[in-house]
PAVOZA-961691 format. One record per atom (N, C-alpha, C): residue number from 1; residue in three letters; atom name; x, y negated, z. Coordinates in Angstrom, 2 decimals. Atoms other than C-alpha are relative to their C-alpha. Layout:
! PAVOZA-961691
  num  residuo  atomo        x        y        z
  NUM      ala     CA        X        Y        Z
...
***
This chain:
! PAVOZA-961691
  num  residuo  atomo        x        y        z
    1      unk      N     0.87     0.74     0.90
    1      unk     CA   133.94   102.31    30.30
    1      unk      C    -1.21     0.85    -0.41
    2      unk      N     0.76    -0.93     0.52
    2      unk     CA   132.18   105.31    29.03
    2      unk      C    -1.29     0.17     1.30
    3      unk      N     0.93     0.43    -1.04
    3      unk     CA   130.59   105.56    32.54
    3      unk      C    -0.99    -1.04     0.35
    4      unk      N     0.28     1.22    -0.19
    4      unk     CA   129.57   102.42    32.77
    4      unk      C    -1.27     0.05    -0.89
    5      unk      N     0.86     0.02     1.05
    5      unk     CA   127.69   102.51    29.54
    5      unk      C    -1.06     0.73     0.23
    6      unk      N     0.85    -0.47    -0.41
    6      unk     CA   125.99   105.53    30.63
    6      unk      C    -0.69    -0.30     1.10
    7      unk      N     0.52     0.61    -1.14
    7      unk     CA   125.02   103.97    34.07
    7      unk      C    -0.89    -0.86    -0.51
    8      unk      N     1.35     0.87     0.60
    8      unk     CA   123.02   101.32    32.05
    8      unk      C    -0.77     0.68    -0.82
    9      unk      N     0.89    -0.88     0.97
    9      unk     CA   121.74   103.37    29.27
    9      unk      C    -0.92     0.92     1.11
   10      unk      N     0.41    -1.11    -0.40
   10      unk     CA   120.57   106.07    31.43
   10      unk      C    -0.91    -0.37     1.26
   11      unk      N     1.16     0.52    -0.49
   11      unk     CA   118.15   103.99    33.45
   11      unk      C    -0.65    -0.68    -1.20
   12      unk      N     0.33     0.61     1.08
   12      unk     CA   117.12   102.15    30.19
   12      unk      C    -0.65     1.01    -0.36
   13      unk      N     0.71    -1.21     1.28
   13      unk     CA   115.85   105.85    28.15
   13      unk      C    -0.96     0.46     1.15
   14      unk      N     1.34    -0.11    -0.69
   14      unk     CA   114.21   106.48    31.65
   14      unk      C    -1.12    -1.15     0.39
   15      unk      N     1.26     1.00     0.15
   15      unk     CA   112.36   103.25    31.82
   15      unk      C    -1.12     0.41    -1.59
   16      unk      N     0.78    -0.37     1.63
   16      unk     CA   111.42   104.17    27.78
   16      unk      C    -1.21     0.96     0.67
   17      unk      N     0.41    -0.89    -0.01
   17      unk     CA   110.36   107.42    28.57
   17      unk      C    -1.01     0.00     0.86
   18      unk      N     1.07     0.24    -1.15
   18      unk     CA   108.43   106.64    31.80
   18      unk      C    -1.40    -0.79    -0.72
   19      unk      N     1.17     1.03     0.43
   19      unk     CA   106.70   103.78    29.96
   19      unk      C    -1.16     1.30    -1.28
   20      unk      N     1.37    -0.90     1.49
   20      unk     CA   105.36   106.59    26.58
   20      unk      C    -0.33     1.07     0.69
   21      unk      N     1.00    -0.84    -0.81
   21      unk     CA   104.51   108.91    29.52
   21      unk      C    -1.41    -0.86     0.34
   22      unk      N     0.76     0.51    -0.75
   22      unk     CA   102.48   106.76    31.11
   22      unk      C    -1.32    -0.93    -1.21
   23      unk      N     1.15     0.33     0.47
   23      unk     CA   100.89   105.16    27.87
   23      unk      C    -0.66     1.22    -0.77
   24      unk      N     0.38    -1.24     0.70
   24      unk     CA   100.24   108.91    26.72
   24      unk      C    -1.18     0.48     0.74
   25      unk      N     1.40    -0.45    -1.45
   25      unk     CA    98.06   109.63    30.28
   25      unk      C    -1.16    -1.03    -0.65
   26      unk      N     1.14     1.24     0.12
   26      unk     CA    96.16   106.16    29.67
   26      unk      C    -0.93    -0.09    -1.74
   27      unk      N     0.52     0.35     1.38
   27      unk     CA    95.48   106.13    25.90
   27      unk      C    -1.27     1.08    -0.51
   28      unk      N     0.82    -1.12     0.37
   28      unk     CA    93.35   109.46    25.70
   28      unk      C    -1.72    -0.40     0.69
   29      unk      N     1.37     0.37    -0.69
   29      unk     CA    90.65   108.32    28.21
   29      unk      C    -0.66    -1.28    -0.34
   30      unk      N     0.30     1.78     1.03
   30      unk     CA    90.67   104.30    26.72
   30      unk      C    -0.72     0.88    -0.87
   31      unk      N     0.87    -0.31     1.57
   31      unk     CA    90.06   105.88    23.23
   31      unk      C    -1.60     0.50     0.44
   32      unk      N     0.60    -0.44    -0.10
   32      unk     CA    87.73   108.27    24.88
   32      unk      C    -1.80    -1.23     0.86
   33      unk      N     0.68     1.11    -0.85
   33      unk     CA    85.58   105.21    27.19
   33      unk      C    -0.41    -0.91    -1.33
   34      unk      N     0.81     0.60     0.87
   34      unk     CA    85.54   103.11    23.96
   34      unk      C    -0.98     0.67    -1.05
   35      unk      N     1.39    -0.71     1.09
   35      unk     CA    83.76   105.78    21.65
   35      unk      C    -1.23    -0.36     0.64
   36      unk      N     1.74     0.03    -0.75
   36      unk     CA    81.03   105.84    24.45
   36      unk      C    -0.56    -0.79     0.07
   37      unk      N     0.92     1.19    -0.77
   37      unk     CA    80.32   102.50    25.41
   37      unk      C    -0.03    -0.99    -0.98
   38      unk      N    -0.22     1.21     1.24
   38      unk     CA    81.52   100.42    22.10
   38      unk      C    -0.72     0.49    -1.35
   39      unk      N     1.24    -0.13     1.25
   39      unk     CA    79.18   100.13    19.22
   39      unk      C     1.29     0.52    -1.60
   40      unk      N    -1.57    -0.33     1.16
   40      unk     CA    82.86   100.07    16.76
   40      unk      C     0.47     1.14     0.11
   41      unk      N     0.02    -0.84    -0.70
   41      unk     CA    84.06   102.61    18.93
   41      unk      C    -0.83     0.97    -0.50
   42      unk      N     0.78    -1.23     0.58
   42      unk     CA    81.55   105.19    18.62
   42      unk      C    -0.61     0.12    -1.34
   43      unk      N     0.08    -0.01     1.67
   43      unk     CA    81.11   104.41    14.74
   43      unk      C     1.35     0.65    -0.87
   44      unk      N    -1.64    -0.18     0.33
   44      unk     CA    85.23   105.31    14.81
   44      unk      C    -0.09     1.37     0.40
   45      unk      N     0.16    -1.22    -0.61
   45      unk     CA    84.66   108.27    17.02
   45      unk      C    -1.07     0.67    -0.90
   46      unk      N     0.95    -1.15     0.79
   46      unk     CA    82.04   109.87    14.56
   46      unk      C     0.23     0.36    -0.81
   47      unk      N    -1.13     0.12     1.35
   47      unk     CA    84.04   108.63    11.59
   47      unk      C     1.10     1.29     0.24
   48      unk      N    -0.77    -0.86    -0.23
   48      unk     CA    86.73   110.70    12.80
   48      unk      C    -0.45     1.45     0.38
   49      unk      N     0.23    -1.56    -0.26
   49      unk     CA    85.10   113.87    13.83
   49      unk      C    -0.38     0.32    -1.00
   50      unk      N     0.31    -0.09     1.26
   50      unk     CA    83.36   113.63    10.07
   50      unk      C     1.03     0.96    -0.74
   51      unk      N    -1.10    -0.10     0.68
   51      unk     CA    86.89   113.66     8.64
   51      unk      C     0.58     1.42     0.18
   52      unk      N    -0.43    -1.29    -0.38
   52      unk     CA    87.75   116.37    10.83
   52      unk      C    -1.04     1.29    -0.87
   53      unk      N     0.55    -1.25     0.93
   53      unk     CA    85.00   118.90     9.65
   53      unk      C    -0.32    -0.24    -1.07
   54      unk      N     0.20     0.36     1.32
   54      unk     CA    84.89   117.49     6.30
   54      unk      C     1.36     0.44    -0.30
   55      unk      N    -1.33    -0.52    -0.07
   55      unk     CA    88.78   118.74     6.30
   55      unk      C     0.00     1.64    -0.20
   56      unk      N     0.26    -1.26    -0.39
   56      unk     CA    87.72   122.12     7.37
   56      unk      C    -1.14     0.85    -0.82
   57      unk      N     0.64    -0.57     0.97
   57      unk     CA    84.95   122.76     5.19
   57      unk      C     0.42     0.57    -1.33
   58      unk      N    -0.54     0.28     1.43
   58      unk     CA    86.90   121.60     2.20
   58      unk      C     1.11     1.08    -0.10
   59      unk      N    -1.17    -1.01    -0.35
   59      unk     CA    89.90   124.48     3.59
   59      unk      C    -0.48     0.67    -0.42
   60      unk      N     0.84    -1.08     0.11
   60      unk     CA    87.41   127.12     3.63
   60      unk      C     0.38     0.81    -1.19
   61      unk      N    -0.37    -1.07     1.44
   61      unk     CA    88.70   130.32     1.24
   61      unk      C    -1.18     0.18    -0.59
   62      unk      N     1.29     0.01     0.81
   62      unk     CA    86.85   130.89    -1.63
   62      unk      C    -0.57     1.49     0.26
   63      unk      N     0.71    -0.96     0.03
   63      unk     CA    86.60   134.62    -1.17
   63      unk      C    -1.43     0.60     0.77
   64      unk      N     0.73    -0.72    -0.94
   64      unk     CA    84.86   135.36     1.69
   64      unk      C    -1.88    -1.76    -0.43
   65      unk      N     1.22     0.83     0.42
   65      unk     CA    82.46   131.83     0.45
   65      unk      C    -0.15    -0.33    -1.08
   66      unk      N    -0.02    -0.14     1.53
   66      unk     CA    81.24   131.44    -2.98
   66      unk      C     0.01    -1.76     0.32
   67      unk      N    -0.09     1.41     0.57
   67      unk     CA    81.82   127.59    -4.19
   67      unk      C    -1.32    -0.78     0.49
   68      unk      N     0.90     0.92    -0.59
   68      unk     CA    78.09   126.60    -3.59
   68      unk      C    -0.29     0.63     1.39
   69      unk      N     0.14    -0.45    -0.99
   69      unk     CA    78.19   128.07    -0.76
   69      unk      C     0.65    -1.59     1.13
   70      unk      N    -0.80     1.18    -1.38
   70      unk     CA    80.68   125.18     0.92
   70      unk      C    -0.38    -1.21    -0.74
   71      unk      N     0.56     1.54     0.47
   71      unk     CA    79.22   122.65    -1.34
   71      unk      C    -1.47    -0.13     0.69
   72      unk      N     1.24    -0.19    -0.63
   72      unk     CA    76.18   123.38     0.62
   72      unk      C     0.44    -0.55     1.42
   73      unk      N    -0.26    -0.19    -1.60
   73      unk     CA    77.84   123.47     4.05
   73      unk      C     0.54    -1.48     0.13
   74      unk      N    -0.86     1.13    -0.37
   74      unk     CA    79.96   120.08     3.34
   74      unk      C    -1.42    -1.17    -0.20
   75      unk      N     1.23     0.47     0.22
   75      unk     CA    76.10   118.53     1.94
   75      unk      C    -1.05    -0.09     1.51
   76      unk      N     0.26    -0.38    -1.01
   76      unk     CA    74.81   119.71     4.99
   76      unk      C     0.43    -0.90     0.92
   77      unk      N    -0.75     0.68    -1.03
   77      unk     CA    77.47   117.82     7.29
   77      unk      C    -0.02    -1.22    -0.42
   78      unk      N    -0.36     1.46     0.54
   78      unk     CA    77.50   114.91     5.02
   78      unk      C    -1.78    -0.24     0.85
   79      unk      N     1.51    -0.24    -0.42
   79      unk     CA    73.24   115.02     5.94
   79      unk      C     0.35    -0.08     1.33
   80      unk      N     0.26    -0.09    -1.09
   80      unk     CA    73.90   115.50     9.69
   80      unk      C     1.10    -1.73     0.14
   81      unk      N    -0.97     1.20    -0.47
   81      unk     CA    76.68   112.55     9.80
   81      unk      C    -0.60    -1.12    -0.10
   82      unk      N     0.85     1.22     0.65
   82      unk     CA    74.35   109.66     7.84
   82      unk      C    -0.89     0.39     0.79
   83      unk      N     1.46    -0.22    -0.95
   83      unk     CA    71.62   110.84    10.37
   83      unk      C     0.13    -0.90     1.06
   84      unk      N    -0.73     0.23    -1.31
   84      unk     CA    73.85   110.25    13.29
   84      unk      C     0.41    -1.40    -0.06
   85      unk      N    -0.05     1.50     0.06
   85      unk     CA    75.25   107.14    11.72
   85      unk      C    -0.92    -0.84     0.37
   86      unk      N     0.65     0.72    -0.24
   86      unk     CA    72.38   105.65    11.55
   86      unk      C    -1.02    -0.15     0.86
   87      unk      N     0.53     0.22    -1.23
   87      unk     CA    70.62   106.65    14.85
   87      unk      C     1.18    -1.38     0.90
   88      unk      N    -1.12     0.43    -0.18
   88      unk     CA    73.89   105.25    16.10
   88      unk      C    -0.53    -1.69    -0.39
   89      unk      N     0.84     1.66     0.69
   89      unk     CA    73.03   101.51    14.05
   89      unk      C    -0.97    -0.74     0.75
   90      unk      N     1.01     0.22    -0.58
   90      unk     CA    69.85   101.88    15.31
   90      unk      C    -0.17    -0.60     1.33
   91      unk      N    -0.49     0.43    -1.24
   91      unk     CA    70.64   102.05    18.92
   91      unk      C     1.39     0.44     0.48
   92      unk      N    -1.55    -0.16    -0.80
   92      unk     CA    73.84   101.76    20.07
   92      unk      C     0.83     0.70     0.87
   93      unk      N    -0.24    -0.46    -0.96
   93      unk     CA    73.85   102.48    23.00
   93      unk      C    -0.80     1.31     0.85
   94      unk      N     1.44    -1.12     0.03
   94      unk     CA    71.33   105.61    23.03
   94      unk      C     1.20     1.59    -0.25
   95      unk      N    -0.52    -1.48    -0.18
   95      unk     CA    73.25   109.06    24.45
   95      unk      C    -0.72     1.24    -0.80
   96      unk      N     0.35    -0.87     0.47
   96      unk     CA    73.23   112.41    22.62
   96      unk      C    -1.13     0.27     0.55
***
């Protein structure tokens, strides 16, 4: 019985597994194809890289940077992102 069970199961966890390989290959280059070519898309893709160095600024130790120092640097990025946004708005579809 025990056999048995494993004989079905054990094509079943490799169908799973095959399938979240296979949407793990495909999902990186999608995401990556809609930033470029989709107007939502590359408003999501900028959004998210924002977040990212808006994350990283905000980490930043205080010693080695004085306070206005990263309120400068995160002012700065906020300034380059609303630039980008709104070239972005502008034209859509208009490469770095």
């Amino acid at each position: 019985m025990i056999v048995k069970t494993f004989g079905v199961l054990g094509p079943i966890m490799t169908a799973i597994g095959a399938f979240l390989l296979a949407y793990d290959v495909f999902r990186r280059p999608i995401r990556l194809v809609e930033h470029e070519l989709f107007y939502k898309g590359h408003l999501q893709g900028l959004k998210d890289f924002q977040e990212i160095n808006m994350g990283v600024f905000e980490r930043l130790s205080t010693p080695p940077y004085t306070e206005e120092e990263k309120n400068k640097l995160i002012r700065e990025q906020e300034a380059k992102y609303e630039t980008r946004r709104e070239e972005i708005e502008k034209n859509p579809l208009k490469k770095n």
